[in-house]
N, C-alpha and C positions, 0 to 999 in steps of 0.2 A: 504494500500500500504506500502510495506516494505521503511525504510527508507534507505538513502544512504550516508554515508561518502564520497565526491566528491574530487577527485583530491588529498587531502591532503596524502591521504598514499601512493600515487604514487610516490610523491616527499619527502618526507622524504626514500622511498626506491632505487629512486634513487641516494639521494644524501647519500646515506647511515646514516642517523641518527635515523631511527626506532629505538628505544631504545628493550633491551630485552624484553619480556613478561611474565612474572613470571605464567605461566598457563602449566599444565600437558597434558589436555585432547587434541586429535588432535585435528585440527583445520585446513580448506581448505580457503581462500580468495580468491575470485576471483576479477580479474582486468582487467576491459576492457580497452583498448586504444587502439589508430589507428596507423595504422604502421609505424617505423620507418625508415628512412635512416639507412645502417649498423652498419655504427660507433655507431647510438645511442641506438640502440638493442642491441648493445653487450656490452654498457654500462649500461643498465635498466637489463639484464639477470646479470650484473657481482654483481648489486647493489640487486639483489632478492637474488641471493646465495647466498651472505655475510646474508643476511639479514635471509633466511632461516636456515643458519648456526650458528647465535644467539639465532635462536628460532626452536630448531628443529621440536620442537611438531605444528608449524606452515608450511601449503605448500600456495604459493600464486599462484593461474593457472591461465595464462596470455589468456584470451581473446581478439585477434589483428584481427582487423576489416581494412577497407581501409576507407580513409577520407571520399571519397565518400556516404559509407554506412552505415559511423558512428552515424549519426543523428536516419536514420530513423530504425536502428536494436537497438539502445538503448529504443528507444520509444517503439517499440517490445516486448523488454523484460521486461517494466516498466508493461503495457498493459496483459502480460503473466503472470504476478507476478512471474517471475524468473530474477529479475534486478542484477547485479552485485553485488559485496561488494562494489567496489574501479571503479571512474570510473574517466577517465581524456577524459576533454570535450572542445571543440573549440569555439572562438569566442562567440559569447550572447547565446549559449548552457545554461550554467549555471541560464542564469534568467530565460528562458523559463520552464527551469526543476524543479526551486525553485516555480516558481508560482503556478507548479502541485503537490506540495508538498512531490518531489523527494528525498530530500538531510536532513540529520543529521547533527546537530551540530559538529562542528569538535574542536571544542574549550579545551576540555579534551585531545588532542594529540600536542597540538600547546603548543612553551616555551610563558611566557606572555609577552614576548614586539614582538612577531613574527611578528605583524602587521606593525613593525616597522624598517623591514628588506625591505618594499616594498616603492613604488611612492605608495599613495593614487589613482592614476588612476588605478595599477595594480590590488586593493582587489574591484573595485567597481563590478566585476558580482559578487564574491562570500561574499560577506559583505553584512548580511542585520538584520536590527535593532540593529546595534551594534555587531553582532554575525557573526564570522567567520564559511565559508562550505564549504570552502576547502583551496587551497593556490594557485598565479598562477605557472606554471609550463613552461613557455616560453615564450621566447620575441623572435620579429625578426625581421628584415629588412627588407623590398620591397624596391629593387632599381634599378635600373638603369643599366643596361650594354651595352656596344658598340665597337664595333670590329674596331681596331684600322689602320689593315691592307686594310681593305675595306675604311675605310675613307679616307688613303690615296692615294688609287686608283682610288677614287672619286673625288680627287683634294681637300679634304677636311683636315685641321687642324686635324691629332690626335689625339695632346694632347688639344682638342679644342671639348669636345662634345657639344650639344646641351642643353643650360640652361632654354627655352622657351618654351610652347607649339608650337608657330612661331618657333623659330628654329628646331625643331625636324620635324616639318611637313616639313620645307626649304628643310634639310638636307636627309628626306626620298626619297622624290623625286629625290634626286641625286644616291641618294644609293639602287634603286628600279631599277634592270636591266631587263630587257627582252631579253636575248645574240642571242637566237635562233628568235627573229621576230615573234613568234607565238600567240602574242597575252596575255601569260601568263609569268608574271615574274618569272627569274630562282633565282633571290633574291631579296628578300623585303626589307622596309627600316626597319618594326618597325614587332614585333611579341609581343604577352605575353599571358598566360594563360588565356583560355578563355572557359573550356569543365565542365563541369559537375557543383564542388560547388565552382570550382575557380573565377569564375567573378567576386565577391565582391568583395577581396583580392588585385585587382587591378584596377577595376573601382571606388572604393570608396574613396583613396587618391584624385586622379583624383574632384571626387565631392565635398571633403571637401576645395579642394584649391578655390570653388568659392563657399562657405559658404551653401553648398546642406546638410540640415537636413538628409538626405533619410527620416527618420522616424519623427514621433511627439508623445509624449503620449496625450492623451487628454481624457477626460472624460469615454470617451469609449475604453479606450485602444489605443494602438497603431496603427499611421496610416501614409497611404508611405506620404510621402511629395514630390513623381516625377513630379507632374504637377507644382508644384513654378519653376519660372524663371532661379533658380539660380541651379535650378536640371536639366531642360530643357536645360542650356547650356554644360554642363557637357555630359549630353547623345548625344549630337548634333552633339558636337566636338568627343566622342566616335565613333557615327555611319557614321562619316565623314572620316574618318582614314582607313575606308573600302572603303567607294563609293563614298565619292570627293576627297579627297586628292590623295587614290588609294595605299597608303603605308603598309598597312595589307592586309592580303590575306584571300577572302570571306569567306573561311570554319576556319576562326579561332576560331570558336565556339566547334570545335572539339581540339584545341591545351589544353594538360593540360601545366604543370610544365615542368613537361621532354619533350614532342614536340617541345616547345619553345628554351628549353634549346639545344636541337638536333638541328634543326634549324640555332641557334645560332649558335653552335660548325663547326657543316657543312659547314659555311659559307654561308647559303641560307638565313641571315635574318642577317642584322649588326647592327640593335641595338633591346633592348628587356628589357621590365618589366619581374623582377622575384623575389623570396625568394633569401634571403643572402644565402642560403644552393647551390644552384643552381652554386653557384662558386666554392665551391669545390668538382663538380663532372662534372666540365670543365674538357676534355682531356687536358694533359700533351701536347700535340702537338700544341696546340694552346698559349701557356706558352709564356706572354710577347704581344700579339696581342689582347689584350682587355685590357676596363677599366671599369669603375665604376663607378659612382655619384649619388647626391640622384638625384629624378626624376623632371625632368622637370617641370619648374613652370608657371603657368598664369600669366602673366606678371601685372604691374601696382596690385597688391597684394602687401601690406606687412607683411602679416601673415602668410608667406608661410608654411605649411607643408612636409616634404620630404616620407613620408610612412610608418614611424616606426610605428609599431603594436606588440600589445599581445595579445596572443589567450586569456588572463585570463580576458582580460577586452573590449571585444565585438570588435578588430581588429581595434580600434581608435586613430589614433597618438596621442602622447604621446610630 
């Protein structure tokens, strides 16, 4: 199996430091990664021209996959023996792919205190035995949004979102209308991405606020931890938010990112888990009628977590 330089050349070409390459003969790289928001395509195309432009005898052809498909098309290609050069991977991607003996050294393109530029949580997929296999390439947010102008239609505080699991479930119920009588809400309290490989991204804060493993390694490998207690309450309170509480609406197994975020903007949902990206691709019209916090917590906790994740290091607050 051909080996893989992971993630690391993505980001030195984004951020433009790919240094020159003293080599004549052409040369094609290829680089998979999943799709971008626009702003950040046209910041990875401006960072490959330059980059291309240093090295002319080099072309990099950008292979753009959707998040979706990104998992099971790179395995594809590994499987085909046509894998990429350059590949930028999500969440615990990288150990999975280390363990099939996917990824090269990247150690020879890294300056030597690079490792030094990161939190030690951010190198832990791509660091192993001391040896750096790529670098991470993104941090984010998951948080909290809520529609300011519904809350106050609701009789509800504003500048006063919901800091609780308890409060958010309160507050749903006030903010979950049925206008026409028909049995189906014309706006809900709570929405968030919930369709295809988005679940985790938002259920898994959720689990870690009541100390849910999901997973365990143990002799045999990895194994779910959803039957312990403290995973059982987290899924509980998850499937509860649908069919007793009543504040999410049944089919939201179908909402990705942007559903949600529509939703949101529409005013058919006034409050909602989502990506810190999600905020700046709020309509302009709604400018001033929302806010932000990190996400509600389980109460009597004092180790709260609010949802900060890196894709470089398996989507685990930080």
């Amino acid at each position: 199996m051909r080996k893989l330089t992971a993630i690391l050349l993505a980001l030195t070409l984004v951020i433009g430091a790919a240094p020159a390459i003293a080599q004549e003969e052409p040369i094609t790289i290829s680089f998979f990664h999943m799709t971008w928001l626009e702003a950040g395509q046209q910041a990875l195309d401006e960072a490959i021209a330059a980059f291309e432009a240093e090295n002319p005898n080099i072309k990099v052809e950008q292979i753009i996959v959707s998040w979706g498909e990104a998992h099971s098309q790179f395995m594809t290609s590994m499987a085909a023996g046509v894998a990429p050069d350059i590949a930028m991977m999500g969440g615990t991607w990288p150990v999975e792919f280390q363990n099939m003996g996917a990824w090269a050294p990247a150690g020879d393109y890294l300056p030597a205190d690079f490792a030094d530029w990161f939190v030690p949580a951010a190198l832990a997929t791509i660091q192993y035995d001391g040896e750096l296999y790529g670098a991470p390439w993104e941090g984010g947010t998951w948080g909290f949004f809520y529609r300011k102008d519904l809350f106050e239609a609701a009789g509800l505080d504003p500048e006063q979102p919901p800091t609780t699991w308890e409060e958010m479930v309160e507050f749903g119920q006030k903010l979950t209308v049925d206008e026409d009588g028909d049995g189906t809400p014309d706006q809900w309290g709570l929405v968030f991405p919930a369709a295809g490989w988005e679940p985790d991204d938002y259920f898994l804060p959720i689990a870690w606020q009541v100390d849910c493993p999901v997973a365990e390694l143990t002799d045999v490998g990895w194994v779910s931890a959803f039957d312990q207690p403290n995973c059982l309450e987290a899924l509980q309170f998850y499937y509860d938010l649908v069919h007793t509480y009543k504040i999410t609406p049944t089919d939201i197994v179908g909402y990705t990112w942007e559903e949600a975020k529509n939703a949101f903007a529409f005013g058919d949902a006034a409050m909602m888990y989502n990506g810190g990206w999600a905020a700046g691709t709020l309509p302009a019209e709604i400018e001033g009628m929302w806010g932000d916090r990190p996400q509600p917590r389980r109460p009597a906790r004092d180790h709260r977590r609010d949802g900060v994740s890196q894709h470089a290091h398996g989507h685990r607050p930080v």
